[in-house]
C-alpha angles and dihedrals in degrees: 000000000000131000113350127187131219133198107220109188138201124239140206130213105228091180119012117171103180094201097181166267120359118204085238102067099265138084139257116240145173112208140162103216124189129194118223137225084239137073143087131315119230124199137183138180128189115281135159092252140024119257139137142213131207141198093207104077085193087069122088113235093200151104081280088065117098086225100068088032089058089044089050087049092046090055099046088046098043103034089225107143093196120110145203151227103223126193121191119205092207113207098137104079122238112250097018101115086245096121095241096143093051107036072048085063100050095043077054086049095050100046092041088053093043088050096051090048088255094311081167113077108225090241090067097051089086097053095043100051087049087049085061103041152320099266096039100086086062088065092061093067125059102221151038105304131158119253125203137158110051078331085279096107097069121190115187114217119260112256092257098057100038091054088064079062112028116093093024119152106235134191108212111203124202126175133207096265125045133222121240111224093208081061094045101049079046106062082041098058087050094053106037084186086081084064127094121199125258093235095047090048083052096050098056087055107051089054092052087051090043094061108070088185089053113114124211100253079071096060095049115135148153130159094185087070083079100075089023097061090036082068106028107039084175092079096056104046099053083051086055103043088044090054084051104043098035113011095236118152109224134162134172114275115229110327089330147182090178107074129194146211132198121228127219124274089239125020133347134132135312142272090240094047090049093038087056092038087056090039100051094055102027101041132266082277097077115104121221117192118191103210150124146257101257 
């Protein structure tokens, strides 16, 4: 096979309850991720050696890529000594909460699969994309689905409730600065107040799920949103003003910085109208993407 494209796409977090520290370093969480019908493209062709290209400058190229870190992974799990020549189309921003590194790494892990004739066997896919990164078992699903653990046991939704997200319009919101997650996890653990405990997270949602009425803007959640908006009082109050001027629901997605709102079912403004309102209070840099839940 010769060259081979992938669709890599962003997510959002509706409802994310970090509950705590793990002894391995990372923490426990209940979260409703959802994909979305926008993101980058990766593509790859054979090659003697793995590397990669970008058309973001701002993005390394390097070992420190999960790219690379999920070719690397392909090749110690499938035993195929081939490489590739791999070239990202970056649209989702580095440090936003919206999943790119590592959707970037299962799209890796797909072309990679579909160039070496599916040297890969489906029941190693799980344990490949944890090996990676937290959020890296969601990709390999197409749809809304709850994540716990460290985010590596992954449940999709059952067709009933999914159908209450798939399909909904969504604004994504990206200021000027990013959030390091590192950063983010950090100023949680040292003020367990941030945290919120596993029971209670898995009550709410069962009520939510319980509800078959219930719409998404119900479910809506983030307890990262605590240290993020301490620092950047910008986030929240564009949340707020667009709740007010618009009646739009939004939270932060992951650790942030990128933000979302959902837009009504029927009617509502404009991607022009919320694209001027953002920019005007957060610069001409912030980026406003008009998609959907996939």
């Amino acid at each position: 096979m010769n060259r081979v494209s992938e669709y890599s796409p962003a997510k959002i977090n509706l409802f994310l309850a970090v509950a705590g520290p793990r002894a391995d370093g990372y923490h426990d969480l209940v979260s409703l991720a959802a994909p979305l019908a926008w993101g980058d493209r990766l593509t790859a062709e054979p090659a003697a050696e793995f590397s990669l290209t970008c058309d973001d400058p701002a993005v390394p190229v390097d070992g420190t890529n999960l790219v690379l870190k999920a070719a690397a992974a392909f090749r110690r799990a499938s035993g195929w000594t081939g490489g590739a020549r791999f070239t990202l189309e970056k649209r989702i921003p580095v440090g936003a909460g919206l999943g790119g590194g590592s959707s970037n790494a299962v799209a890796a892990l797909r072309a990679l699969n579909r160039i070496s004739d599916g040297r890969l066997e489906e029941d190693r896919w799980g344990a490949v994309a944890a090996e990676l990164g937290s959020d890296c078992s969601l990709f390999l699903h197409g749809g809304p689905a709850w994540l716990r653990g460290r985010g590596e046991r992954v449940e999709p939704l059952e067709t009933a409730t999914g159908s209450r997200l798939r399909g909904r319009r969504v604004f994504l919101l990206k200021p000027g600065f990013s959030i390091s997650t590192a950063w983010a996890y950090g100023r949680m653990r040292g003020d367990p107040r941030y945290y919120l405990p596993a029971a209670v997270a898995e009550a709410r949602v069962a009520a939510w799920c319980q509800q078959p009425g219930a719409a998404a803007e119900a479910l809506l959640y983030n307890n990262m949103e605590g240290p993020a908006f301490e620092k950047f009082p910008a986030l929240p109050l564009l949340l707020e003003y667009l709740r007010q001027e618009f009646g739009l629901e939004g939270r932060l997605s992951g650790s942030g910085s990128a933000c979302f709102a959902l837009r009504p079912a029927a009617g509502g403004p404009e991607e022009a109208e919320i694209a001027a309102a953002v920019r005007s209070r957060w610069g001409a840099s912030a980026l406003v993407v008009e998609t959907h839940l996939a």
